[in-house]
N, C-alpha and C positions, 0 to 999 in steps of 0.2 A: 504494500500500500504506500506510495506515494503522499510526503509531507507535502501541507500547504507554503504556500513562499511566505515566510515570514514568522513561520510558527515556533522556529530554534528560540533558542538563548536570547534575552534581551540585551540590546547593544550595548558593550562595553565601552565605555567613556574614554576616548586618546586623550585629550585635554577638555576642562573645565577653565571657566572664566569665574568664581567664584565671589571674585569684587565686582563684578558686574550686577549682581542680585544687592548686595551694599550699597553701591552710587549708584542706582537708576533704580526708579519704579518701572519693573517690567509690567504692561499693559496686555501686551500681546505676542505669542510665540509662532516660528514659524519654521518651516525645515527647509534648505537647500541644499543643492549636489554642489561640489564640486570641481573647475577643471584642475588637475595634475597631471605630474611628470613619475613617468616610473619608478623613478628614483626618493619622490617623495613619499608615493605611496610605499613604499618600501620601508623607511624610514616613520610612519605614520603605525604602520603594523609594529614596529616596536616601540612608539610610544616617545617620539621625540619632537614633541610639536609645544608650544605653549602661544595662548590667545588673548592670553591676559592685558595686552598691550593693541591689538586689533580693532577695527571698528569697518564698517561697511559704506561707501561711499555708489551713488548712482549715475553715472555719467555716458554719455548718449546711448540712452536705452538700455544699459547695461547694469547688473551690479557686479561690485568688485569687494572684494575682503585686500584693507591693506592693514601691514603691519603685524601680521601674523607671521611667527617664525616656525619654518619645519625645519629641522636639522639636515646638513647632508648625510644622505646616505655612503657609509666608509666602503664600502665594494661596487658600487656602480663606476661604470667606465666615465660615464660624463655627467660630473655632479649636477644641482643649480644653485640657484641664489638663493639662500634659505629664509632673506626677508620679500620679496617677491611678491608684486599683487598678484592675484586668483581671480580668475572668473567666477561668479555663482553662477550656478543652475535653477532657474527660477523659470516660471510661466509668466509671460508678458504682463498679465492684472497684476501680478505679484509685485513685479520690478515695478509697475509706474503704482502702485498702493504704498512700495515703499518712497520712491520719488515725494508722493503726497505728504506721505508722514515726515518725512526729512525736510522739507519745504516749509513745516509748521514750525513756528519758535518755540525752542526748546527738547522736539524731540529728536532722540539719537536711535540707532540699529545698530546694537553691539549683538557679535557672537557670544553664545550662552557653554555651549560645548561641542566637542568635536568627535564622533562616534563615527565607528563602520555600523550600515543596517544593510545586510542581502551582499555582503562584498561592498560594496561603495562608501566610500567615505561621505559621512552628512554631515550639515552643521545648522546649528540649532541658533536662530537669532532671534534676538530680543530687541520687542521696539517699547521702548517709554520714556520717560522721561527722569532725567536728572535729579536727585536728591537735595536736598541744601544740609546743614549740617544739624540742623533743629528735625528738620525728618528723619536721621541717621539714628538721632538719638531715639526719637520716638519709636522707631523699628526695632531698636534694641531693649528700649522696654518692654513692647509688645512680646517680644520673643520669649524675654525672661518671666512675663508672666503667665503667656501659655506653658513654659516649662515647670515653672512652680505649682500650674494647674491640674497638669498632666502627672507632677509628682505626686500631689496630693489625693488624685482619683487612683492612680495605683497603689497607694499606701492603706485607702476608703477600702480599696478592693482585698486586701490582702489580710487587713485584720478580720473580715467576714468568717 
């Protein structure tokens, strides 16, 4: 019998942007392909990429991922440039919805993380908006007191 596409192992994360969720109210998520060089994907399979410095810019009709580093690959015959823009893979609505969002003051399109799904490397961006330092704070209150809430409902649970 024959697996469905997609039904393995959920995708394992190459790189995370993890300050991106800190600095930006993410609003809305979205998935892209892609363009690489053999050498990167190569490189990408073990796990030498970081995003944390990247951001996605629109320019005639296209998007692009700049400032994202893949490492070179140590056995390929002909390396690349491991800071290098990237094509996305996106559906036309996509790119000009992103346009639109970029075009409004204040919001940005950072990538979120960088995963294989199905062999193909994806990447996960995030569109929203900018934090100031008084929202940073209040997101970290929020946090610590769903966790104190969460300790407190497992502890309710435990003495039963």
């Amino acid at each position: 019998m024959a697996m469905k596409r997609g039904s393995g192992p959920p995708p394992r994360d190459i790189a995370r942007n993890r300050r991106a969720l800190y600095d930006y109210e993410i609003t809305e998520r979205l998935e892209a392909g892609l363009v690489l060089l053999g050498s990167e994907v190569k490189s990408l399979r073990e796990g030498a990429a970081t995003i944390a410095e990247a951001y996605v810019v629109v320019r005639g009709g296209e998007a692009w991922l700049v400032g994202a580093h893949i490492a070179e690959y140590p056995n390929a015959p002909e390396g690349h440039d491991p800071g290098r823009t990237r094509k996305l893979l996106l559906h036309r609505r996509e790119i000009e919805g992103l346009a639109a969002d970029l075009s409004q003051k204040g919001l940005s399109v950072v990538p979120l993380r960088l995963y294989f799904s199905d062999g193909r490397a994806k990447l996960e961006l995030g569109i929203g908006r900018g934090r100031t330092r008084h929202d940073k704070r209040q997101a970290i209150r929020e946090r610590e007191d769903r966790r104190e809430a969460d300790r407190a409902m497992k502890a309710a649970v435990r003495r039963r």
